[in-house]
N, C-alpha and C positions, 0 to 999 in steps of 0.2 A: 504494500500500500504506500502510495506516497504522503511523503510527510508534506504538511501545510507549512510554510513559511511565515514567520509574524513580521513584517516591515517594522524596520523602527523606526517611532515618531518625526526625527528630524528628517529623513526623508523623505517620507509626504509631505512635510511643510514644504521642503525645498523644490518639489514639484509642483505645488499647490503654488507658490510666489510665482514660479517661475509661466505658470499661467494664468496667471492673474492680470485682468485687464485694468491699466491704470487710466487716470482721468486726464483725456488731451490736454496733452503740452506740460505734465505735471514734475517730468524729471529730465533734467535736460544733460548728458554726458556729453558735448561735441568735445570737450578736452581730452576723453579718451579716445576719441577717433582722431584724433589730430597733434596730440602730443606727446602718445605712446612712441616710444623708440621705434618697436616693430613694425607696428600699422601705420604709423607716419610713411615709414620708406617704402612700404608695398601701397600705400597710397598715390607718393611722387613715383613708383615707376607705372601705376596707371595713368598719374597725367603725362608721363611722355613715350606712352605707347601709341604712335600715329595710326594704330588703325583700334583704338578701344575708345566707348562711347561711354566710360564709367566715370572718371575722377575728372575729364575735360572731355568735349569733344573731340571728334578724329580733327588731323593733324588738315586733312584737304578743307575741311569747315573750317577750321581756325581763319586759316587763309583768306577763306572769300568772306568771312565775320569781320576780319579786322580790312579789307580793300573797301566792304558794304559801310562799314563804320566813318572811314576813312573820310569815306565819299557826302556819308550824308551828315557829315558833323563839319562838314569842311575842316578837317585838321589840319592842322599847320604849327608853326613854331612858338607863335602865339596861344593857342590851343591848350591849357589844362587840364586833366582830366584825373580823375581818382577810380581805381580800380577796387574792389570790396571784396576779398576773396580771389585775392588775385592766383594763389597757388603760385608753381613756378614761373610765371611773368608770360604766358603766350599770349596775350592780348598785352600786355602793359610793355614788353619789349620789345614788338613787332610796332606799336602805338608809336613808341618812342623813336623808334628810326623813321620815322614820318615827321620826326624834329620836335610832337609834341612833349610837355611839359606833365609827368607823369610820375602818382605815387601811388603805390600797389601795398596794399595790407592784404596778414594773412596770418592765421592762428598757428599755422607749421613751419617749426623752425627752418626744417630740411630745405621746403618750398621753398624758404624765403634764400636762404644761402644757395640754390640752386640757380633762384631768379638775378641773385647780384653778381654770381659767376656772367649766368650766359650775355648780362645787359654788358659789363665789363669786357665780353670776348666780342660784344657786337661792336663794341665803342661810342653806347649808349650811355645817358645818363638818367636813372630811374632811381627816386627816392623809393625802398623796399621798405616797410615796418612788420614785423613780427610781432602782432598783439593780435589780441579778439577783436575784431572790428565794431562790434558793440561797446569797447569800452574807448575806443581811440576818437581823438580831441584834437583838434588843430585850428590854428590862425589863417590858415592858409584856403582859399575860393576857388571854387572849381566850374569849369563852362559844360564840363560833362560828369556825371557821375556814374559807375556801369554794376551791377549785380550780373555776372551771368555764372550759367548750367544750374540753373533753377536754384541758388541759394538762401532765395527771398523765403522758399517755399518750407526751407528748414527751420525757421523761425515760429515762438509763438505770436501769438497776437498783440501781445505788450507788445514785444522785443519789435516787428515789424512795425507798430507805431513809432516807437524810439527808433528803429531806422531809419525810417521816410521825413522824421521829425530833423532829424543828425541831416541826411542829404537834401533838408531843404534851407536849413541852415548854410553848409558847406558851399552852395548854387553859389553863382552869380546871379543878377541882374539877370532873363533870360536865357538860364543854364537848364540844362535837360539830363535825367538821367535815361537809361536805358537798362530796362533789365526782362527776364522770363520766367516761366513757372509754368505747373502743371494744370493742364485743362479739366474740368469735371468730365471729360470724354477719358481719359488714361483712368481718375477715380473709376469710372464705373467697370473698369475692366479689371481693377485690381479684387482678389479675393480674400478672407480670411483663410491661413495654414497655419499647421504648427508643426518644424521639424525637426530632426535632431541627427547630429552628424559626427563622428568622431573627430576631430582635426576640421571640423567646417568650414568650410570654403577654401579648401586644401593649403591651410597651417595660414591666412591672414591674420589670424587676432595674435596668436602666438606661435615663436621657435619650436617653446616646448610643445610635448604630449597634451593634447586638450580634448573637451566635450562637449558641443558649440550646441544652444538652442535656438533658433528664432520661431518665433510666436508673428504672426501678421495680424494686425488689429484692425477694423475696418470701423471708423465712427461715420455714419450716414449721415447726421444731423450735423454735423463741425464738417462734413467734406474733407476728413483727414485721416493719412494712413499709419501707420506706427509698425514699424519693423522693429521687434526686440530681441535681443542678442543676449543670450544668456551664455556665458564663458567659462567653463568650471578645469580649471587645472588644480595641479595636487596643493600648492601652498595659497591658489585665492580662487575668490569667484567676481566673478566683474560683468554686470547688464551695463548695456549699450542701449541707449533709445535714439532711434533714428525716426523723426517724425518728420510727416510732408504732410502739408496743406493744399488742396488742390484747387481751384481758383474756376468761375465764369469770371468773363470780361466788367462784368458790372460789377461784383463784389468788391474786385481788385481795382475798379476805379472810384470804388467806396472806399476804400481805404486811402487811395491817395488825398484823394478831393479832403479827408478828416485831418489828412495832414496840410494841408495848405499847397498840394501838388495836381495840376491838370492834366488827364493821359491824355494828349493830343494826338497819337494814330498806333493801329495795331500791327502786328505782323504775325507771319507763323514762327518766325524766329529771329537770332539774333543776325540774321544776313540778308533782312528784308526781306523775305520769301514774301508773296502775298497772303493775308490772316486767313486762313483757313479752319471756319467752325469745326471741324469735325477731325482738327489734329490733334495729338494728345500734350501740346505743346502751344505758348503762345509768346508771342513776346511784347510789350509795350513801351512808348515812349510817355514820360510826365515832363512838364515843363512847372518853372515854379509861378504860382500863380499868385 
């Protein structure tokens, strides 16, 4: 006869947490996706993998992103712009050999020592900052402001107030930012899962030996997703919340217009494509109003 097994207590709780649905936007870890040793550097070698659509665009969209930018900002030497998120510089250094006047923040160290290599090999000059973009503060006005690969959309709703509030401060006189997000047409195609992997996502969160969980949350009412990352190796255990908010064009120009910002035209992306409803992607220009 087989013997019955009694689970001990703390591992049910630890499964019981570990699927437990929290209240959006209510824990926010981007420090550990961003200034882990490990996942930092497996994160900077997917933003210069030219043909991967995960931590930057491919490498040919960058291209015709920053000529479409170029174009429709009229850049030039005159020209300053602040990049939000800038990762290793592929918009702010490519920007910057078009002569304009460019500073790129970013929460990863790596990023950011990557971005002051390559602007230094270009014979560029790019002010780099290494800090959370939510907490950085300057003297300094900008004619463009830019958010892109949907960073807007990893923000809570404070924190996105206090964005839009910060880049409409930081404007000029008739300065415009440019940024993207995810359309309620990508929402409705995302599902709830929960799954579980030895070394998950084959060894990104850690070197060592690990037992990776993600949980998919799906809030209807918020239009927001929540990937959580449950990390259990032998000396810790470490969740990740990766949350996205997914946007129709009128909610996201509710938000601007509350901050004192007018989206004067849309697009499907950040290379002018024309706005196409029915992309799971969109991208908008605000002007400060």
């Amino acid at each position: 006869m087989e013997k019955k097994k009694t689970l001990k207590e703390p591992i049910f709780e630890s499964l019981e947490a570990i699927n437990t649905r929290p209240a959006p936007f209510s824990s926010y870890t981007a420090d550990e996706l961003w200034t882990d040793a490990h996942t930092a550097e497996n994160m900077l070698s997917f933003h210069l993998d030219p043909e991967a659509d995960i931590a930057s665009r491919k490498a040919a969209f960058v291209r015709r992103s920053v000529d479409w930018i170029a174009s429709r900002f009229d850049i030039g030497k005159e020209t300053r712009i602040i990049d939000f998120g800038c990762g290793p510089g592929l918009y702010a250094t490519n920007l910057a050999r078009r002569q304009a006047r460019v500073t790129g923040i970013d929460f990863s160290e790596r990023s950011i020592v990557y971005a002051k290599r390559a602007a230094a090999d270009a014979g560029v000059n790019v002010r780099y900052v290494q800090q959370n973009y939510l907490a950085f503060e300057t003297g300094d006005r900008f004619d463009l402001a830019m958010m892109i690969m949907c960073d807007f959309c990893a923000l809570s709703p404070a924190q996105r107030k206090r964005m839009l509030e910060k880049i409409r401060t930081m404007l000029l006189p008739g300065g415009a930012v440019l940024l993207d997000v995810y359309s309620l047409n990508a929402f409705a195609s995302r599902t709830e899962a929960a799954v579980y992997h030895k070394n998950l996502l084959d060894g990104f969160w850690s070197p060592e030996k690990y037992y990776g969980f993600v949980n998919t949350f799906k809030y209807d009412e918020e239009k927001v997703i929540l990937d959580k990352y449950t990390i259990i190796e032998a000396t810790r255990i470490r969740t990740i919340f990766n949350w996205l908010q997914y946007f129709s064009p009128e909610a996201l120009e509710k938000e601007f217009e509350a901050c004192g910002l007018a989206v004067e035209s849309r697009y499907r992306d950040v290379a002018g494509a024309p706005y196409d409803p029915t992309a799971d992607e969109f991208a908008v220009i605000g002007v400060k109003s």
